[in-house]
C-alpha positions as CSV (number, residue, x, y, z in Angstrom):
1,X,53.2,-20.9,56.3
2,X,49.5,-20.7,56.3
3,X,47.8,-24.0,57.7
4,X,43.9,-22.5,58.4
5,X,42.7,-25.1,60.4
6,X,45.3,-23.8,63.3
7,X,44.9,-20.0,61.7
8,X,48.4,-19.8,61.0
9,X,49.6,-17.2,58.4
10,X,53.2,-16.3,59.4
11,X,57.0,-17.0,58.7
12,X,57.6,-20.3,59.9
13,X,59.9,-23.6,59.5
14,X,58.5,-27.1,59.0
15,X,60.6,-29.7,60.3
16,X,59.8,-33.2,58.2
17,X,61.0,-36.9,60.0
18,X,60.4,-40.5,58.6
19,X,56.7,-39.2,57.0
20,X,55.4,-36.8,59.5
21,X,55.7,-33.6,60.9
22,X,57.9,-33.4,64.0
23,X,57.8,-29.8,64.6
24,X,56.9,-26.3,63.3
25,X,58.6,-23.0,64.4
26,X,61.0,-20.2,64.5
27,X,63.8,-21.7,66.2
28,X,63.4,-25.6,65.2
29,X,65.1,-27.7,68.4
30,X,65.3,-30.9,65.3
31,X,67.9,-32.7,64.6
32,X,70.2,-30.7,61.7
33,X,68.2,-32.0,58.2
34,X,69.5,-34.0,55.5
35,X,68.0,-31.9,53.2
36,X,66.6,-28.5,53.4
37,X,64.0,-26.5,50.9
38,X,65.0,-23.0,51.0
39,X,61.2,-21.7,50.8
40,X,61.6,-18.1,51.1
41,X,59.4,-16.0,48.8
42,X,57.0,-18.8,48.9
43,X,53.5,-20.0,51.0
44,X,54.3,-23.4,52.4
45,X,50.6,-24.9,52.9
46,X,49.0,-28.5,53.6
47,X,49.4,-30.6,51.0
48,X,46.2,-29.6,47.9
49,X,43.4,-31.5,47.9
50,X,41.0,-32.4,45.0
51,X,37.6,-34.0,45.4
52,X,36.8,-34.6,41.5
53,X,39.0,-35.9,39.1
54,X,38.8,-38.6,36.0
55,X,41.7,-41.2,35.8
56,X,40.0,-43.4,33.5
57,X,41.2,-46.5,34.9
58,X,40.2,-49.1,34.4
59,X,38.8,-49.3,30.7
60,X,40.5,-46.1,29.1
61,X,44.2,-46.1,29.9
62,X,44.7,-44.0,26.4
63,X,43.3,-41.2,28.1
64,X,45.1,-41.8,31.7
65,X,45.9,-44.1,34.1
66,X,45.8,-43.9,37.8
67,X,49.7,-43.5,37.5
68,X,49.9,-40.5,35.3
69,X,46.9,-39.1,37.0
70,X,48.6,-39.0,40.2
71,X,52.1,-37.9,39.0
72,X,50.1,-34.9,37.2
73,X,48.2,-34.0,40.2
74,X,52.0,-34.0,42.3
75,X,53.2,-32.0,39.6
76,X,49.8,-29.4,40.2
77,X,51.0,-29.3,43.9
78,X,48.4,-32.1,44.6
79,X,49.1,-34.6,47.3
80,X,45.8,-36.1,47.6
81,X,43.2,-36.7,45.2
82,X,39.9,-38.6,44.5
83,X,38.7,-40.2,41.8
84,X,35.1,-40.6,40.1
85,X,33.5,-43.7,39.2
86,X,32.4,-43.4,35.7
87,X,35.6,-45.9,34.3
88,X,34.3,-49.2,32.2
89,X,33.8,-50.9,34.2
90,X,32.4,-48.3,37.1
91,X,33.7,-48.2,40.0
92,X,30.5,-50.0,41.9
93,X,32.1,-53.2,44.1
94,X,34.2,-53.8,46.5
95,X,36.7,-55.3,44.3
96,X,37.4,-52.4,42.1
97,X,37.4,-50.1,45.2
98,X,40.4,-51.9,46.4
99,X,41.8,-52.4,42.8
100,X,42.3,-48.6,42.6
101,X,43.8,-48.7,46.0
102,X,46.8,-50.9,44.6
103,X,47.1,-49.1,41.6
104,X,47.2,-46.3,43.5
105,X,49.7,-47.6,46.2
106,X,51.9,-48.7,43.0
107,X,51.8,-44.9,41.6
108,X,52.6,-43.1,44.8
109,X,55.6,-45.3,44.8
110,X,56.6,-44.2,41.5
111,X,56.7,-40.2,42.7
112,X,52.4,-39.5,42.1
113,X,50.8,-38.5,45.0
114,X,47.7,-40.1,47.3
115,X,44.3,-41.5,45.2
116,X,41.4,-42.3,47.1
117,X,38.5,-43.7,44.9
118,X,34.5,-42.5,44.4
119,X,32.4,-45.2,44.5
120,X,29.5,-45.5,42.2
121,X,25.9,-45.2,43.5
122,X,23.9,-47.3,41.0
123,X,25.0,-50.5,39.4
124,X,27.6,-49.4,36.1
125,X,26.1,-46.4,37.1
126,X,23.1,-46.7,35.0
127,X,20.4,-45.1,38.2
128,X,18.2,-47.9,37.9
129,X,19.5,-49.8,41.3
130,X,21.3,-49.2,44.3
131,X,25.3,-50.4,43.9
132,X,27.1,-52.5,46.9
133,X,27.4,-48.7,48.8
134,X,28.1,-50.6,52.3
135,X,30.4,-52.8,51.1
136,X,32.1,-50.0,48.9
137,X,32.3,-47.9,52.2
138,X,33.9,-51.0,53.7
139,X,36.6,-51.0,51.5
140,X,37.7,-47.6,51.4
141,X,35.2,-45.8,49.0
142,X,35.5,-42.0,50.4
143,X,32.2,-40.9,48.7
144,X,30.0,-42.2,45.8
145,X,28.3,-40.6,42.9
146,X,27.6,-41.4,39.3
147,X,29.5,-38.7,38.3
148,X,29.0,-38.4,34.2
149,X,25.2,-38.6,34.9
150,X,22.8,-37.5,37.7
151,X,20.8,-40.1,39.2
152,X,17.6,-39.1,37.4
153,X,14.9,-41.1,39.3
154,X,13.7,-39.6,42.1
155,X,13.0,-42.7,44.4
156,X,16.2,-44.5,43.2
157,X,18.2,-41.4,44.6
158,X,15.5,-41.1,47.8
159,X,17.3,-45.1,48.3
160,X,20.9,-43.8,47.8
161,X,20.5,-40.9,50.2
162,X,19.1,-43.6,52.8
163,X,22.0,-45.9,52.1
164,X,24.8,-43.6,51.8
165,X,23.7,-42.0,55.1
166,X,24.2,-44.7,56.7
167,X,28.0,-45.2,55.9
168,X,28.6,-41.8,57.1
169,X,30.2,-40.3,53.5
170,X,28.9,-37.8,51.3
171,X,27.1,-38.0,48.4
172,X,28.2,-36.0,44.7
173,X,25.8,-35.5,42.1
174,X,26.3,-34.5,38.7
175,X,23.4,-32.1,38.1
176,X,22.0,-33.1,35.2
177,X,18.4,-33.4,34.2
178,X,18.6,-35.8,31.4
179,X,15.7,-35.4,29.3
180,X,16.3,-32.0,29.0
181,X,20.0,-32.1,27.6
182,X,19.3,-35.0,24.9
183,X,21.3,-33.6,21.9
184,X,22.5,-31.1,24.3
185,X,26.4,-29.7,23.3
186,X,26.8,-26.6,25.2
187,X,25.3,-23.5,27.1
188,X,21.7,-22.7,25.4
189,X,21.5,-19.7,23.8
190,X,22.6,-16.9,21.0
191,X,25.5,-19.0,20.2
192,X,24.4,-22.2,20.2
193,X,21.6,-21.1,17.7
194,X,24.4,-19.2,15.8
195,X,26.1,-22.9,15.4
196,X,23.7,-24.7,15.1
197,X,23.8,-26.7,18.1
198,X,22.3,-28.6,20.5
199,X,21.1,-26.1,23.6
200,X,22.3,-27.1,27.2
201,X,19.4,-24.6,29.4
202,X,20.8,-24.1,33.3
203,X,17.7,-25.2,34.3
204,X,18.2,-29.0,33.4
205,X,20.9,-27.8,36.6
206,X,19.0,-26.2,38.6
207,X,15.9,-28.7,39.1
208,X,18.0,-31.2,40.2
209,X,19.5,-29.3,42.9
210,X,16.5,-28.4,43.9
211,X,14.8,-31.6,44.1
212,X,17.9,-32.9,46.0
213,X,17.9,-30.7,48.5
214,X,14.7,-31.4,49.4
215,X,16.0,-35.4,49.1
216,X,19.3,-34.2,51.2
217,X,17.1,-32.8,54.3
218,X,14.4,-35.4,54.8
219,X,17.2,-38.6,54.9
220,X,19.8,-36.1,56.6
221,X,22.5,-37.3,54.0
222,X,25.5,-35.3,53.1
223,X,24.9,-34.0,49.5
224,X,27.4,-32.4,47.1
225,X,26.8,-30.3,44.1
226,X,29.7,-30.9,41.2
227,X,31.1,-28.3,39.3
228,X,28.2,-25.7,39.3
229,X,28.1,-23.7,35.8
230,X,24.9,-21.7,36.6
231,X,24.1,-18.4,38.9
232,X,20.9,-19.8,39.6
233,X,22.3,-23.1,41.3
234,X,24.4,-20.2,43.3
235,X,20.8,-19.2,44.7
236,X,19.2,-22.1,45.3
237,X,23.0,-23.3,47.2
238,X,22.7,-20.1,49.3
239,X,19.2,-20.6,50.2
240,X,19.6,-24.4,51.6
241,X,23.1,-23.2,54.0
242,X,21.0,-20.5,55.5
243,X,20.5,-22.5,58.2
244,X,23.0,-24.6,60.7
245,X,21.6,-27.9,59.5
246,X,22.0,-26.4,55.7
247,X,25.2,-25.7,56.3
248,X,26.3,-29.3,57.5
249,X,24.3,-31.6,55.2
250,X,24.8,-28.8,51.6
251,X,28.1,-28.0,49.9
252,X,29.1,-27.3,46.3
253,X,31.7,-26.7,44.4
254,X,33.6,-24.8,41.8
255,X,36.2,-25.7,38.7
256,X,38.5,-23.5,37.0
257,X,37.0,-23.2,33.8
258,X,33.8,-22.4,35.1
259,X,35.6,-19.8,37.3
260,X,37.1,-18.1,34.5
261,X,35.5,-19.3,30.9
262,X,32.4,-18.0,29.0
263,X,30.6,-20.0,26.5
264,X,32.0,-17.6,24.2
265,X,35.4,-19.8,24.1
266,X,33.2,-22.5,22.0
267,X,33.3,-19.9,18.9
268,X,34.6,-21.4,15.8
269,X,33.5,-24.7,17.1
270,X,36.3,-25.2,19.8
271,X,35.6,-28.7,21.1
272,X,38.5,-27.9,23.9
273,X,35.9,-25.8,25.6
274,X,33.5,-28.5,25.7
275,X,32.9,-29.5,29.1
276,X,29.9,-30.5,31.2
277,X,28.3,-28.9,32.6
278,X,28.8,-26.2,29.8
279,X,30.1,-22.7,30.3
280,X,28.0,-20.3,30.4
281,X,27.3,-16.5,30.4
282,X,29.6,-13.8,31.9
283,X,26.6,-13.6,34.2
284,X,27.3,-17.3,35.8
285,X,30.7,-16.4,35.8
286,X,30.8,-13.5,38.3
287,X,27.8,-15.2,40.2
288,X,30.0,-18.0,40.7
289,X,32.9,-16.2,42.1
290,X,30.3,-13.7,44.2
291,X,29.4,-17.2,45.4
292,X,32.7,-18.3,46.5
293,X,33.9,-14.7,48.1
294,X,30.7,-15.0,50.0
295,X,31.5,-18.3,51.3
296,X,28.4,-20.3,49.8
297,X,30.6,-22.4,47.9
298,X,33.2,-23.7,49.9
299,X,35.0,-26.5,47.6
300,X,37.4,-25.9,44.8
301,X,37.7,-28.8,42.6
302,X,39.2,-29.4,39.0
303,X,36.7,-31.5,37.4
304,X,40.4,-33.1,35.7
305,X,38.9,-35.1,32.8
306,X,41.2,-36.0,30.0
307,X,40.7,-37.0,26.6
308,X,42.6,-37.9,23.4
309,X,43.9,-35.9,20.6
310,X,42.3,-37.7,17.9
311,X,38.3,-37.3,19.9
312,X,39.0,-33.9,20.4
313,X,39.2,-33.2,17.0
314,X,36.0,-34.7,16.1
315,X,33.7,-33.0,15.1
316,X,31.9,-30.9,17.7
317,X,28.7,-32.8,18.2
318,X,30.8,-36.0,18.0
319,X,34.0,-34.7,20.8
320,X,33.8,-35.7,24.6
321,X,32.9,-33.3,26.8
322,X,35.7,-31.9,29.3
323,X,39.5,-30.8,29.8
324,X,42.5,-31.7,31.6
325,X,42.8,-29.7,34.5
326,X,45.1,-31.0,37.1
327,X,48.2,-29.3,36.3
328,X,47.2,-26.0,35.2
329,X,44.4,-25.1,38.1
330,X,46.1,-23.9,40.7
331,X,47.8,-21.0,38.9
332,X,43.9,-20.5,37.5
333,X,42.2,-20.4,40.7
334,X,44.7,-17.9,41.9
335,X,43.8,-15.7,38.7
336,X,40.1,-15.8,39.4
337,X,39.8,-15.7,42.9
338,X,42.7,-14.3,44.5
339,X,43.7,-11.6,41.8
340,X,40.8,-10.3,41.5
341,X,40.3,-10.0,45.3
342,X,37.5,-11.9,45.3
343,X,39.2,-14.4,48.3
344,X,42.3,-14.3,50.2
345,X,45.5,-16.2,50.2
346,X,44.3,-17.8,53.3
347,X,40.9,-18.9,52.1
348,X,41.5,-20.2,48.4
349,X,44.0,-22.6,50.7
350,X,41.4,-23.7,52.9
351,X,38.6,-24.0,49.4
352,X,41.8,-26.5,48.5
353,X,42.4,-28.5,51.5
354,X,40.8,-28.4,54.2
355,X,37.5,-28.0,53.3
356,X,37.5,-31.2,50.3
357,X,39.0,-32.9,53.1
358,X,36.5,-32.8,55.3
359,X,34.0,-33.5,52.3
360,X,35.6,-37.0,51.7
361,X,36.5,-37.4,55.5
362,X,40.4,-37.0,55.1
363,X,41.3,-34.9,57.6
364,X,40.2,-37.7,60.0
365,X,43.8,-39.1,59.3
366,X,45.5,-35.6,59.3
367,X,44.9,-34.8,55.3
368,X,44.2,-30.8,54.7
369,X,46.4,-29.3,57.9
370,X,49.9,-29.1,58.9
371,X,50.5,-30.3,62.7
372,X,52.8,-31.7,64.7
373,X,52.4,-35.7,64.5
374,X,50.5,-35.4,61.0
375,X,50.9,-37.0,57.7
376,X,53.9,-34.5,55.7
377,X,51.9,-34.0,53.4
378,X,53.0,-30.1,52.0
379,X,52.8,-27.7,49.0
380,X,55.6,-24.8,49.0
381,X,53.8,-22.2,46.1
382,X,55.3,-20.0,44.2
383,X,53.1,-16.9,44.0
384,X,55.4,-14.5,42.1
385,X,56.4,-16.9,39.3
386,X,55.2,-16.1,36.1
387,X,54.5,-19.2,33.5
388,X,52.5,-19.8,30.0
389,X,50.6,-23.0,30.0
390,X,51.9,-25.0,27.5
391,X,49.4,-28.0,26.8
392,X,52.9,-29.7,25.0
393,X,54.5,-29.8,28.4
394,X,51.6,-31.3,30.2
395,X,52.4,-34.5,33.0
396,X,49.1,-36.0,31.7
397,X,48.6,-39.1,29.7
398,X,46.2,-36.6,27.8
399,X,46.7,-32.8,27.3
400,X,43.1,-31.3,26.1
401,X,43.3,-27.9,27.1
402,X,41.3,-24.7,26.1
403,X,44.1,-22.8,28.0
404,X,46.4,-23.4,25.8
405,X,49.0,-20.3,25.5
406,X,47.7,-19.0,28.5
407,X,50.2,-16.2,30.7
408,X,49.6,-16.9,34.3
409,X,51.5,-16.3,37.9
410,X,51.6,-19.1,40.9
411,X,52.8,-22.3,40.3
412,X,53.8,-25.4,43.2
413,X,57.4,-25.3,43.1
414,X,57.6,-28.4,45.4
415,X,55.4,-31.1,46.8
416,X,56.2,-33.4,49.3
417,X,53.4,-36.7,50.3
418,X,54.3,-38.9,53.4
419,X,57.6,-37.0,53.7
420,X,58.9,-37.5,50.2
421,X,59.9,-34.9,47.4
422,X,57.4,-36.5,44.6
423,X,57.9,-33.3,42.6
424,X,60.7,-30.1,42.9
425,X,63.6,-29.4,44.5
């Protein structure tokens, strides 16, 4: 078992009653189970967490719904996950807040696993005024963000700061500087010129992380840096958490594909590496991962953003922009981080539950640890198992995947939310 918000990394039993955990031990004094998950071989862990996924409800159920989202994620080894904004319409009252929350309560029903909703920042998320964020917060919104664009105005995101400070969440921005991506299709440089396409330049990245730290500090807001492509974002994120205050109000965090991908998987025009932020240079790559080994990036998230068949195979300047992820990352991560020794068992755990818990304020109600009297909320992982991703044989209402044929090892062989088996044995 290895729970790191109590340290623990060592053979132990987990005892499961009427959704919580009633004990944990060597020699369990419980009551003789109904039903027992023989976990030997395995890492039984708090139940995965990921801050940043797309379920597309409400407006594109084609691509997925709240339902298959969720039973995906279970099927990743997921119990909890949180949802961005950018559906038609956003995500930016009240009223849809709680409208994911009963979808949501529906799916988990059904075998998915926990959904807490994003709120958006702006009004349809257009950055031109402030949404209802104390309302939103009111009814359950664990964070907001625009997520799909940045909030380009510099005063209208001085305003969010203010306002989202005072609910006490965090605030995600999608770095983005719009004017210079316009035409934009992936990472600028030899290859984009070689296909004649539209150059994405890391700066367009990096200025507004800079600018919003600066924004972050003087309102003393929580701010959150999504899915960070570029090695010079990893500087300017190491800079801000040099100090104690840094360290509280600054976090970022990393995706799969960006962990592992180079822009070189967009040869022959291959609009299932089309994501955004783009991927970049080998460079980014190992920054990135020196980034998380050295713990300035502290969140692991999948960016889960599915699309259809038929706009995938649109031409490339005319395909959405990202790729299904929910299923396939945790087996990913544990290729680029723990196989190549760049983290431990221990820590890509904590990169996956504690630490987006505490982003979204989850482990106020036991989300991200296993203790007696919390939510049974577990992952049992395989490490050993070896699998081939098989975009077919995706959960997903949508199965865009540049991995595709892909060998990897570690894979959830169970996961259990509120007590229940929602996926495996």
């Amino acid at each position: 078992m290895i729970d790191p918000v109590s340290g623990t990394d060592k053979m132990l039993d987990v005892a499961i009653d009427a959704g919580k955990i009633v004990e944990i031990g060597k020699r369990l004094t419980a009551e003789p189970a109904r039903r027992v998950i023989e976990a030997e071989g395995c890492i039984v862990t708090p139940g995965l967490v990921d801050p940043h996924v797309h379920l597309r409800e409400p407006g594109h159920e084609y691509k997925e719904t709240i339902a298959t989202g969720s039973m995906a994620a279970a099927r990743g080894g997921f119990t909890s996950i949180c949802c961005m904004p950018n559906t038609s319409p956003a995500l930016d009252s009240p009223e849809l807040v709680r409208f994911v929350y009963d979808r949501a309560e529906a799916a988990l029903r059904e075998g998915g696993c926990r959904v807490f909703p994003v709120a958006a920042a702006t009004k349809g998320r257009r950055g031109e005024e402030t949404a209802e964020i104390q309302l939103c917060a009111k009814a359950g919104a664990v964070a907001f963000s625009d997520d799909g664009d940045a909030v380009a105005s510099a005063g209208v995101m001085s305003r969010v700061l203010t306002q989202v400070k005072q609910t006490g969440k965090v605030f995600m921005q999608h770095c983005q500087e719009p004017s210079l991506t316009r035409g934009a299709q992936m990472h600028a440089g030899a290859l984009s010129v070689k296909l004649g396409l539209g150059g994405w330049p890391r700066v367009a990245e990096e200025i507004i992380v800079e600018r919003d730290i600066r924004l972050a500090r003087g309102s003393g807001c929580r701010y959150h840096i999504q899915h960070i492509s570029s090695a010079g974002t990893c500087e300017i994120l190491q800079r801000a958490r040099k100090d104690d205050e840094g360290k509280r109000l600054i976090t970022g965090e990393a995706s799969p594909h960006h962990l592992l991908l180079t822009v070189d998987a967009c040869e022959g025009y291959n609009t299932q590496a089309k994501v955004n932020p783009p991927l970049r240079e080998r460079g980014d790559v190992d920054a990135l991962r020196e980034a998380v080994a050295a713990g300035v990036v502290t969140v692991l998230a999948t960016d889960h953003a599915p699309h259809s068949a038929d706009e995938k195979a649109l031409p490339f300047e005319e395909a959405p922009m990202g790729m299904a992820g929910i299923e396939t990352a945790l087996a990913l991560y544990i290729e680029a981080l723990v196989s190549s020794g760049a983290v431990s068992w221990k820590r890509l755990i904590a990169m996956m539950t504690i630490e987006p818990a505490r982003l979204c304020g989850l482990d106020l109600c036991g989300i991200g640890m296993l203790k007696v009297g919390g939510p049974a909320d577990v992952t049992v992982i395989d490490p050993e198992v070896s699998w081939t991703i098989r975009a077919s044989e995706l959960t997903s209402r949508s199965r865009n995947t540049p991995f595709d044929g892909r060998k990897v090892k570690g894979r959830a062989r169970a996961t259990i939310v509120g007590g229940c088996v929602v996926f495996g044995e």
